[in-house]
KEKE-3310 file (N, C-alpha, C; in steps of 0.2 Angstrom, whole numbers, plus 5000, padded with zeros to 4 digits):
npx = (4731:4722:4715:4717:4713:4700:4696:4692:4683:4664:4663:4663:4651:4634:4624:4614:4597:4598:4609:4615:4609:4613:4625:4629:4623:4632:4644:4638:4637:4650:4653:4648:4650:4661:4672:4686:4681:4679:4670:4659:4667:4664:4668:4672:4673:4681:4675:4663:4647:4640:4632:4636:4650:4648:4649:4655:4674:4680:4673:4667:4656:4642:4637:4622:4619:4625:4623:4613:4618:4616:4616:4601:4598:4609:4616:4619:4612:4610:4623:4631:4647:4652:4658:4655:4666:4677:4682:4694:4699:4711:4715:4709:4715:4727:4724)
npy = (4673:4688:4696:4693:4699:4697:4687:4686:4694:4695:4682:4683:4684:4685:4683:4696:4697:4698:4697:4688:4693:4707:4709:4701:4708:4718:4712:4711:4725:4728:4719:4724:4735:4735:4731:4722:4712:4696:4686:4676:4669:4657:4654:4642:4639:4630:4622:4621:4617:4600:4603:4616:4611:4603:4610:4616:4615:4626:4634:4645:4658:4669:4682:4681:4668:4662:4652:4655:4663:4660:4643:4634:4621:4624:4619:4629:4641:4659:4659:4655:4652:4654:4662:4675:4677:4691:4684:4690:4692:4695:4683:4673:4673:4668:4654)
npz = (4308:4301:4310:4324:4336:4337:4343:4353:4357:4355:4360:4373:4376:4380:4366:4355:4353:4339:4331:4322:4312:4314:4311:4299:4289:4291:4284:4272:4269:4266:4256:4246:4244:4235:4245:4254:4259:4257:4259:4274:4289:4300:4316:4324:4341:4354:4363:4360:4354:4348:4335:4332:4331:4319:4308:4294:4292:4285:4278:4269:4267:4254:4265:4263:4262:4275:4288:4304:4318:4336:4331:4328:4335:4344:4360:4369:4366:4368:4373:4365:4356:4347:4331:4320:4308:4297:4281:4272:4255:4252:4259:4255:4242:4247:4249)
capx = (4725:4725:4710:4717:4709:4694:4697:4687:4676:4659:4664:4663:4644:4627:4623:4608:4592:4598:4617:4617:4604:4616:4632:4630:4623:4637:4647:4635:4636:4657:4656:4645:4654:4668:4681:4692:4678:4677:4664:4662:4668:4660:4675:4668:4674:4684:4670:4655:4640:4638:4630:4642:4656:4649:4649:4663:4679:4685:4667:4666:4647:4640:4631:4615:4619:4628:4620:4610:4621:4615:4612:4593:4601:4614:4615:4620:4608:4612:4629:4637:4654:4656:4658:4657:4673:4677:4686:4697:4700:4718:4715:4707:4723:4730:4724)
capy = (4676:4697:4697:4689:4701:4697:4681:4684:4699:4693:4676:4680:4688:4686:4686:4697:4692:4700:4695:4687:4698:4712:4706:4698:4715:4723:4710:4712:4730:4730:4716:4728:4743:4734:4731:4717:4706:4690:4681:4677:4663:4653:4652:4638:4637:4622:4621:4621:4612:4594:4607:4621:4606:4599:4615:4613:4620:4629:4636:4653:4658:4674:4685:4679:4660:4658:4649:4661:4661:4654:4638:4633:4616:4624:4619:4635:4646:4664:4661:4651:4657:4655:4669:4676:4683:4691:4684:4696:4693:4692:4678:4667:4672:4664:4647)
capz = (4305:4304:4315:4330:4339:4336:4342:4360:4352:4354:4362:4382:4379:4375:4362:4356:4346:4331:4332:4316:4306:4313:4309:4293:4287:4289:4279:4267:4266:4267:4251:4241:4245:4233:4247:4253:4262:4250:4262:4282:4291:4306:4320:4332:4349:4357:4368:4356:4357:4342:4331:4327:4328:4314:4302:4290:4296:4281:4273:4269:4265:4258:4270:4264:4263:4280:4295:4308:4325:4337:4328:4331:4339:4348:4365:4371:4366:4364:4376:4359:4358:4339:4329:4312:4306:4288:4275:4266:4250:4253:4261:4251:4238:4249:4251)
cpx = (4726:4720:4712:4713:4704:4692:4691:4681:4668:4659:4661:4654:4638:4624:4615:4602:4594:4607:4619:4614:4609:4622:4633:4628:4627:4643:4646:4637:4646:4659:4652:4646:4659:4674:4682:4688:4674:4671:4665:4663:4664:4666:4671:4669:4674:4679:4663:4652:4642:4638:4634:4647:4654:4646:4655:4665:4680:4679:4670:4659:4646:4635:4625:4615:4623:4622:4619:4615:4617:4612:4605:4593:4605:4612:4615:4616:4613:4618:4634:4643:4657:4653:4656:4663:4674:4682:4688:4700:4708:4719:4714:4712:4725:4732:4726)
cpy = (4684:4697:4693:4692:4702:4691:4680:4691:4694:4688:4675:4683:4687:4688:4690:4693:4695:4701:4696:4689:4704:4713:4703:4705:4720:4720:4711:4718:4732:4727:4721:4735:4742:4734:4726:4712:4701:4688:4680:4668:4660:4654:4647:4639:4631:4621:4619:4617:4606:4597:4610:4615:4604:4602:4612:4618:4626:4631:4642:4652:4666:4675:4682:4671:4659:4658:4655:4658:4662:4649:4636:4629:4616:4623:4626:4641:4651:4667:4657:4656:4656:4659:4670:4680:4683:4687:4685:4692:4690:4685:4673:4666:4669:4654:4644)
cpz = (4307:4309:4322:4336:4342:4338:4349:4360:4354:4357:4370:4384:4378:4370:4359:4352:4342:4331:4323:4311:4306:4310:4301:4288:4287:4286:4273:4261:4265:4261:4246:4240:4240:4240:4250:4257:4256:4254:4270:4281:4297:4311:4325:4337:4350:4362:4364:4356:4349:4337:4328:4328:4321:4306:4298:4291:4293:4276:4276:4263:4264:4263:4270:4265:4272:4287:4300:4313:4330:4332:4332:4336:4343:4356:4371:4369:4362:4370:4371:4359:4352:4339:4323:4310:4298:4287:4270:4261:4249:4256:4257:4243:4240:4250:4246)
residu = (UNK:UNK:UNK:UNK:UNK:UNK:UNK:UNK:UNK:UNK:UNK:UNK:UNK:UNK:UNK:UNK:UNK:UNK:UNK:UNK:UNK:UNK:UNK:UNK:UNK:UNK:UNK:UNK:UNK:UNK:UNK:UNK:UNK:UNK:UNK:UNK:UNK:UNK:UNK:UNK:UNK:UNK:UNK:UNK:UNK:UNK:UNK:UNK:UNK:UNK:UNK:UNK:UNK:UNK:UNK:UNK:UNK:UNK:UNK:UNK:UNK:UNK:UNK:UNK:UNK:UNK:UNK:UNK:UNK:UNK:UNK:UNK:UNK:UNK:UNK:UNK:UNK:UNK:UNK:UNK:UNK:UNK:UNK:UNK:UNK:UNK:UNK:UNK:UNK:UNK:UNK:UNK:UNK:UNK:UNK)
# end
């Protein structure tokens, strides 16, 4: 993945109340800019609670439609260590 970098980003921290209001807003605002973000992903953690496991591996959601982070039934609260990561474009040519 090109984001590898991204891989422990937001993972080791608490997360805030407005995580996923904040973040997915600016997917939103990056897909309607016209540029190379098709839609976001989910990345769970090999740790993650029932819940985020049993998202589907391989969705990609727009910003409006994707799942608020923390999940409501996540056990973890707002120390979940999934993520949201883009979806370029190039990617999904890819699959």
């Amino acid at each position: 993945m090109s984001f590898d970098w991204l891989n422990k980003f937001h993972k080791d921290m608490e997360k805030p109340a407005d995580y996923a209001e904040k973040t997915l807003a600016q997917y939103r605002l990056g897909m309607k800019a016209k540029g190379s973000i098709a839609g976001v992903a989910i990345v769970v953690d090999e740790d993650g609670c029932e819940a985020c496991q049993a998202l589907p591996a391989a969705a990609v959601y727009h910003p409006d439609e994707a799942p608020h982070l923390p999940l409501p039934e996540c056990s973890k609260g707002r120390n979940c260590r999934c993520v949201y990561r883009p979806v370029m474009t190039y990617q999904k040519n890819d699959d």
